[in-house]
C-alpha positions in Angstrom: 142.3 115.8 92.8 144.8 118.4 91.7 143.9 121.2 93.9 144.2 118.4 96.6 147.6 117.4 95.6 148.5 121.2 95.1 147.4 121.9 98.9 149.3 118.8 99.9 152.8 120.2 98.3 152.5 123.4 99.8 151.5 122.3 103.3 154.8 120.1 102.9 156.2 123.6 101.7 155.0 125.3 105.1 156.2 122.8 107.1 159.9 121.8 105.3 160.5 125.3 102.9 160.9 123.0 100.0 158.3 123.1 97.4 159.0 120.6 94.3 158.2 122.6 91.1 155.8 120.8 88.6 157.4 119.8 85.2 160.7 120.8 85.8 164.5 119.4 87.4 163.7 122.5 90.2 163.0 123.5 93.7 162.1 126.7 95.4 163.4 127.1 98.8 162.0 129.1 101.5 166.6 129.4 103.2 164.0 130.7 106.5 162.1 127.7 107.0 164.8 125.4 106.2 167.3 126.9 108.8 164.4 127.2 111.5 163.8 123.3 111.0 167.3 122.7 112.8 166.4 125.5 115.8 164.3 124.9 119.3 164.6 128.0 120.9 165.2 130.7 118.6 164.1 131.2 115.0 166.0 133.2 112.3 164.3 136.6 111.8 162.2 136.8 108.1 162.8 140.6 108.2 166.4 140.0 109.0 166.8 137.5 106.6 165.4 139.3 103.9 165.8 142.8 104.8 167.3 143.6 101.8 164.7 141.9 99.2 161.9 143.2 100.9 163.1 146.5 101.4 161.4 148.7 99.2 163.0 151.8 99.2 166.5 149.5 98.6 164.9 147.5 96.0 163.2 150.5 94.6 166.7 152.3 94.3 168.3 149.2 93.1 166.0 149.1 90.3 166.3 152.8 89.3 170.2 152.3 89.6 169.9 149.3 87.3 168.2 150.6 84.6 169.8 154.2 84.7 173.2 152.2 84.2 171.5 150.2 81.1 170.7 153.1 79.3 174.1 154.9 80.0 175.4 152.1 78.7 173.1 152.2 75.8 173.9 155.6 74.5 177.8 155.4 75.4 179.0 152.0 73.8 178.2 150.4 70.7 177.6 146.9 70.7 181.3 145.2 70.3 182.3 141.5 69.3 182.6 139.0 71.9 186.3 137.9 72.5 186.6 134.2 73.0 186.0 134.3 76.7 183.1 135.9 76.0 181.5 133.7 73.6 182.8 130.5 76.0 180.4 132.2 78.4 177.7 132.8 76.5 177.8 129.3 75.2 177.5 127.9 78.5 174.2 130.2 79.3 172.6 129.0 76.2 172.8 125.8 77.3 171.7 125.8 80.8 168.8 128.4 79.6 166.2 126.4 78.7 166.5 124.8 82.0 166.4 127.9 83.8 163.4 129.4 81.4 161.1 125.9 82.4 162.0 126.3 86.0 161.1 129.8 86.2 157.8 129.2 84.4 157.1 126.8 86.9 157.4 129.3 89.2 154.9 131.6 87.8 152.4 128.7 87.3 152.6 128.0 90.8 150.5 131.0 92.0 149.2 129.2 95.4 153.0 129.2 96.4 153.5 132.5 94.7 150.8 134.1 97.6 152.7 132.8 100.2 156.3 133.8 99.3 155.3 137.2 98.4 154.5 137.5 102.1 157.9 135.8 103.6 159.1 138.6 105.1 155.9 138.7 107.3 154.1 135.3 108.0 156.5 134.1 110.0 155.8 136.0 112.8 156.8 139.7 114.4 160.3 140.5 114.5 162.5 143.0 116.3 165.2 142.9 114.2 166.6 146.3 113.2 169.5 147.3 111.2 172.7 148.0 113.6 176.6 148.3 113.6 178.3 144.6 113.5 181.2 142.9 115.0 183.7 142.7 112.9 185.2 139.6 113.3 187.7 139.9 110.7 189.2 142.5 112.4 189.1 141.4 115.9 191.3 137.9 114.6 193.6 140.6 113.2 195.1 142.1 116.6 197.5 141.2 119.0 195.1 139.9 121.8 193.3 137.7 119.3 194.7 134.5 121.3 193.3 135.8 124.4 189.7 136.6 123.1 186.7 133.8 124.6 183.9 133.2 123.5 181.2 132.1 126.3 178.9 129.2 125.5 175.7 129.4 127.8 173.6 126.0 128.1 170.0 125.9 129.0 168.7 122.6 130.0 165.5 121.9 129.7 163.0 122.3 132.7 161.7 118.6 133.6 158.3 118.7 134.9 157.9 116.0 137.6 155.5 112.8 137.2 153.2 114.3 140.3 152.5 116.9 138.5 154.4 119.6 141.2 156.6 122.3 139.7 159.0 121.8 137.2 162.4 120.7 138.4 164.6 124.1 137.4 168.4 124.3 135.9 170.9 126.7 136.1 172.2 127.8 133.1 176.0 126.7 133.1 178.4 128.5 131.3 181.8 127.3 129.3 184.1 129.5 128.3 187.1 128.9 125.2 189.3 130.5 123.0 187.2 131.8 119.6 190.3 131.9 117.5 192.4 129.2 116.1 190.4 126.4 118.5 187.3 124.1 117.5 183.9 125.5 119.8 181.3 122.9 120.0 178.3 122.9 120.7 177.3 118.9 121.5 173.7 119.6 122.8 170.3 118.9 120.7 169.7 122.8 121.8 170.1 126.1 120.4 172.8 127.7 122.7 173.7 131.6 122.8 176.7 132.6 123.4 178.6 135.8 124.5 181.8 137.4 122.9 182.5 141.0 123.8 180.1 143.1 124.1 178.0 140.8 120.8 175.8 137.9 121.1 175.2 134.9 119.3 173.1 131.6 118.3 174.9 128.7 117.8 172.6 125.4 116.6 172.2 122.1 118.3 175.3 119.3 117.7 177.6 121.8 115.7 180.6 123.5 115.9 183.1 125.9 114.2 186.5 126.6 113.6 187.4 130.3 113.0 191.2 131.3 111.5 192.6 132.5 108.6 193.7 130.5 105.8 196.9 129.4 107.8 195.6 127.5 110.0 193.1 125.4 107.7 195.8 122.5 108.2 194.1 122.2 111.6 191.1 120.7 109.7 193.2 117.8 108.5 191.8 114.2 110.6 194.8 112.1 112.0 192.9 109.0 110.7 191.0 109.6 107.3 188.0 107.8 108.5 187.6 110.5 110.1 187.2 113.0 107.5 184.3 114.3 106.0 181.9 112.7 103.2 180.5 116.5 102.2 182.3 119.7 101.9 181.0 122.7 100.6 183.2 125.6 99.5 182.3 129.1 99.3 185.8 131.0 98.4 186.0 134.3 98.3 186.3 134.8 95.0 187.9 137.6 93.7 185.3 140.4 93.3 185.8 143.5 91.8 181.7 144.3 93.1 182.6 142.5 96.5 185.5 144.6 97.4 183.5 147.9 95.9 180.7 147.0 98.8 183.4 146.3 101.2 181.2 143.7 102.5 184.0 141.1 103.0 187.8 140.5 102.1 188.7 138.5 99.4 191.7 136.3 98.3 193.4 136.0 94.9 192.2 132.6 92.9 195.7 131.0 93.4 195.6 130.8 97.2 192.7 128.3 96.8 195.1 125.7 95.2 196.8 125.3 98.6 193.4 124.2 100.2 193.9 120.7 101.6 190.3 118.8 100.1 191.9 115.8 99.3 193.4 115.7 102.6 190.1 116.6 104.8 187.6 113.6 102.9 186.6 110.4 104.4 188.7 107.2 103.5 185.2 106.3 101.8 185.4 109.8 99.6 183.5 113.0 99.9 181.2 115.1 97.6 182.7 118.4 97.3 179.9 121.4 96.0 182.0 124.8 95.2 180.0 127.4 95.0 181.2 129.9 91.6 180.8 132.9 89.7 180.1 133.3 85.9 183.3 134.6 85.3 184.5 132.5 82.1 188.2 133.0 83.5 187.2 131.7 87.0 185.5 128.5 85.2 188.6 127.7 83.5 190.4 128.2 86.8 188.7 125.9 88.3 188.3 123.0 85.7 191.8 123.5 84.5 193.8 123.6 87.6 191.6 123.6 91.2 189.4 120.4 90.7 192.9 119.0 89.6 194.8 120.3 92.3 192.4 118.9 95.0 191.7 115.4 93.0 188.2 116.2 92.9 186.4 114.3 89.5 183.4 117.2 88.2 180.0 115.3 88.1 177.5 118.0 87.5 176.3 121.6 88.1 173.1 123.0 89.6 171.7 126.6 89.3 170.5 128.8 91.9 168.2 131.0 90.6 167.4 134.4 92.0 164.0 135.5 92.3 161.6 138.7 93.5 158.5 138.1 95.9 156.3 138.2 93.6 158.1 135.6 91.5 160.0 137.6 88.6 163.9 137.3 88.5 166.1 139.8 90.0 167.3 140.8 86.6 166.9 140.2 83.0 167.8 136.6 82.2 170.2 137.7 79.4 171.8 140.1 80.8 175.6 139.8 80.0 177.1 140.9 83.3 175.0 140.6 85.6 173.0 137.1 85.3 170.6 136.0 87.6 172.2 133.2 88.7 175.2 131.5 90.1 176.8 128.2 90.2 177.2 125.3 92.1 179.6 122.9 90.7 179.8 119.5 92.2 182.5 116.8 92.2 183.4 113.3 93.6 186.8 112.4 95.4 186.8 109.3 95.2 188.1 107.2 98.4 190.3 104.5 99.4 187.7 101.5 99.1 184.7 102.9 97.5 185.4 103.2 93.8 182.9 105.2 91.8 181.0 101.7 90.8 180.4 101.0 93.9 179.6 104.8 94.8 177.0 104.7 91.8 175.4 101.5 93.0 175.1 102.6 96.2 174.2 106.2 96.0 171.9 108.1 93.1 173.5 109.7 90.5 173.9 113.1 90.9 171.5 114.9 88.3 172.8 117.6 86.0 171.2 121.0 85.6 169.3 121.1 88.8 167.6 124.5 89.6 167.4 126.0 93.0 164.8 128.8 93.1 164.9 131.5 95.9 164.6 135.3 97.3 168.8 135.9 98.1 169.5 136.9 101.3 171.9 139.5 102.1 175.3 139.9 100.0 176.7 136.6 99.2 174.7 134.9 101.3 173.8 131.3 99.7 170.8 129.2 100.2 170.8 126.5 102.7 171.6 123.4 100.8 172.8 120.6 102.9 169.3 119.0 102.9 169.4 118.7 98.8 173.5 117.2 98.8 173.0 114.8 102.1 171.5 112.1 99.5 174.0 112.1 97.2 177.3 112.4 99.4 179.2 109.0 100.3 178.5 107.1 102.8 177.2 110.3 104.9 175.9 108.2 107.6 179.7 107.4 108.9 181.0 110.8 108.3 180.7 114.1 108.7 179.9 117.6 106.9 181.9 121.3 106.9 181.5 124.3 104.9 184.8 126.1 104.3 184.9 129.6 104.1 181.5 129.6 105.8 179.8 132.9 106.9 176.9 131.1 109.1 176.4 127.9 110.8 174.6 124.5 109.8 173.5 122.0 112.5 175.5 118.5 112.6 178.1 121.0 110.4 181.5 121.7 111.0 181.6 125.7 109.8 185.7 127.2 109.2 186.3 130.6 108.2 187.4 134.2 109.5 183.7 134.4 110.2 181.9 131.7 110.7 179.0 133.6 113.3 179.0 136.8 110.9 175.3 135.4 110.5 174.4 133.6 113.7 174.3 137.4 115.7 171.7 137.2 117.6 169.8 140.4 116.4 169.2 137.9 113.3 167.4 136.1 115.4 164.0 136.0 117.4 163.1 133.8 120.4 160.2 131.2 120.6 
């Protein structure tokens, strides 16, 4: 009976990329097979996807780096006090550790699971991604003919067979062209659609869309009627990073210019559920609890975990370690609308749960894990109103994405065809 209910959860695993651990408030996600749920004619690449967790000679050099770092440390600097931000932090960790410890020895007890996701990069099928110069598209919003840049949208209907059983009626791919900057590009199709900018190519998925500008233009975002706002927003700011700017992988903003974002102004006359993705910076915590929840009226309800993890199921780094965890945060907050009040939101919706742990292998830099499919349930009303990421780095389908690069994942070399 168990090894029948174990086959069953991990043929649900194949299938969705969500595998429910035993015992425990967590989840481990498979971001790949989640994303390809939403595709039809293309599939995100495994080895693109993970080319940096698989990689052994990176991994292998990350590891060596790691611990040569530890033990310089080691021999140059006696342990010191904490200082009170220090010790705020390490408070917080204690507490959420025995939540992380349980879902991680889930994990490990799941060793059916465990087989398959040490072969992710691989059993989804062959892959000609390859590692190549990108498309800065930072950049190319930063220069005079920004305005006049287009980005071409090409739609492929479907063949129709005909009832007699003849040749398939065949369509012409038709092609739409519109500004990329400072405009809204939609896709409105149930289809995958690529789509041409320069000399780079993309994958946009079925029924979504993105806005890509700087931060001022996110005005642009704000509904003329606030029933027409949004029920779930995630936020992914970038932070400031002293490690971000050191890779140079993207630009980031000083904390303050995230006060000025208009949340409050974007949610659904029912309310929204904002998710904020954060560091574990005690000063940025503070930040946000003190003065950016505030500043956008959004009410803090709970926090879940994602947990980083190897293939074969160990965590990226020591649990403990001071400066480097192995996780990061998702905070998560009501604001609460014109007609719903939260008793009706509670009554109506189920309470979101404290402490949840995500469990997967991280992507490239700052990459998160898709996680609309876990917030959908708890988000008001979502059936009237819509979603968007700000700050977004890669598209979700029914999503509105905005940010200076919204397709910095949907390149197509990330991608493989069906």
């Amino acid at each position: 009976m168990e090894d029948s209910k174990t086959s069953d959860k991990l043929s649900e695993f194949l299938e969705s990329g969500v595998y429910r651990l035993e015992d425990s408030n967590a989840s481990f996600i498979d971001p790949v097979r989640v994303l390809n749920r939403s595709y039809t004619r293309f599939r995100v690449s495994p080895s693109a996807y993970y080319s940096r967790s698989f990689d052994s000679k990176h991994t292998g050099q990350e590891a060596r780096d790691s611990s040569n770092f530890r033990k310089r440390k080691r021999k140059e600097k006696k342990p010191q006090p904490l200082n009170d931000r220090e010790r705020a932090a390490d408070q917080r960790h204690q507490e959420v550790r025995p939540f992380l410890l349980k879902a991680h020895e889930s994990l490990v007890r799941a060793t059916e699971l465990l087989e398959v996701v040490s072969n992710l990069k691989g059993n989804l099928g062959p892959s000609t991604w390859s590692p190549g110069a990108e498309q800065s598209l930072v950049e190319l919003g930063r220069v005079w003919q920004a305005p006049l840049y287009e980005i071409t949208l090409n739609f492929h209907p479907n063949d129709n067979a005909r009832e007699d059983g003849g040749a398939p009626t065949i369509h012409y791919c038709e092609q739409r062209a519109f500004p990329v900057f400072n405009n809204l590009v939609v896709n409105e199709t149930s289809e995958d659609v690529e789509a041409e900018l320069l000399n780079s190519r993309y994958i946009l998925p079925p029924e979504t869309s993105f806005y890509m500008s700087d931060l001022g233009q996110i005005h642009n975002l704000i509904p003329a009627e606030s029933d027409c706002g949004f029920n779930l927003i995630v936020i992914d700011p970038p932070w400031e990073n002293g490690s971000a700017r050191q890779k140079q992988r993207y630009s980031t903003l000083p904390n303050r210019y995230f006060l000025s974002l208009p949340v409050k102004q974007i949610c659904h006359t029912d309310g929204a559920l904002v998710a904020l993705w954060v560091t574990n910076r005690e000063k940025l915590r503070g930040f946000v609890e003190k003065e950016l929840f505030p500043a956008w009226g959004v009410k803090y309800v709970a926090t879940f975990f994602w947990l980083k993890v190897k293939a074969d199921g160990s965590l990226i780094c020591d649990l403990d370690l001071f400066h480097h965890r192995p996780y990061e945060c998702l905070l998560l907050g009501l604001v609460h609308g014109k007609v719903t009040d939260s008793k009706q939101l509670s009554s109506t919706k189920p309470k979101l749960p404290d402490n949840q742990i995500i469990l997967s292998i991280p992507g490239d830099y700052s990459r998160k894990p898709p996680i609309a499919g876990l917030l959908h349930e708890y988000a008001p009303r979502l059936q009237r109103g819509r979603c968007i990421e700000l700050f977004a780095r890669e598209m979700t389908a029914g999503w509105i994405s905005w940010g200076n690069e919204p397709l910095h994942f949907q390149e197509s070399r990330n991608f493989m065809k069906t």
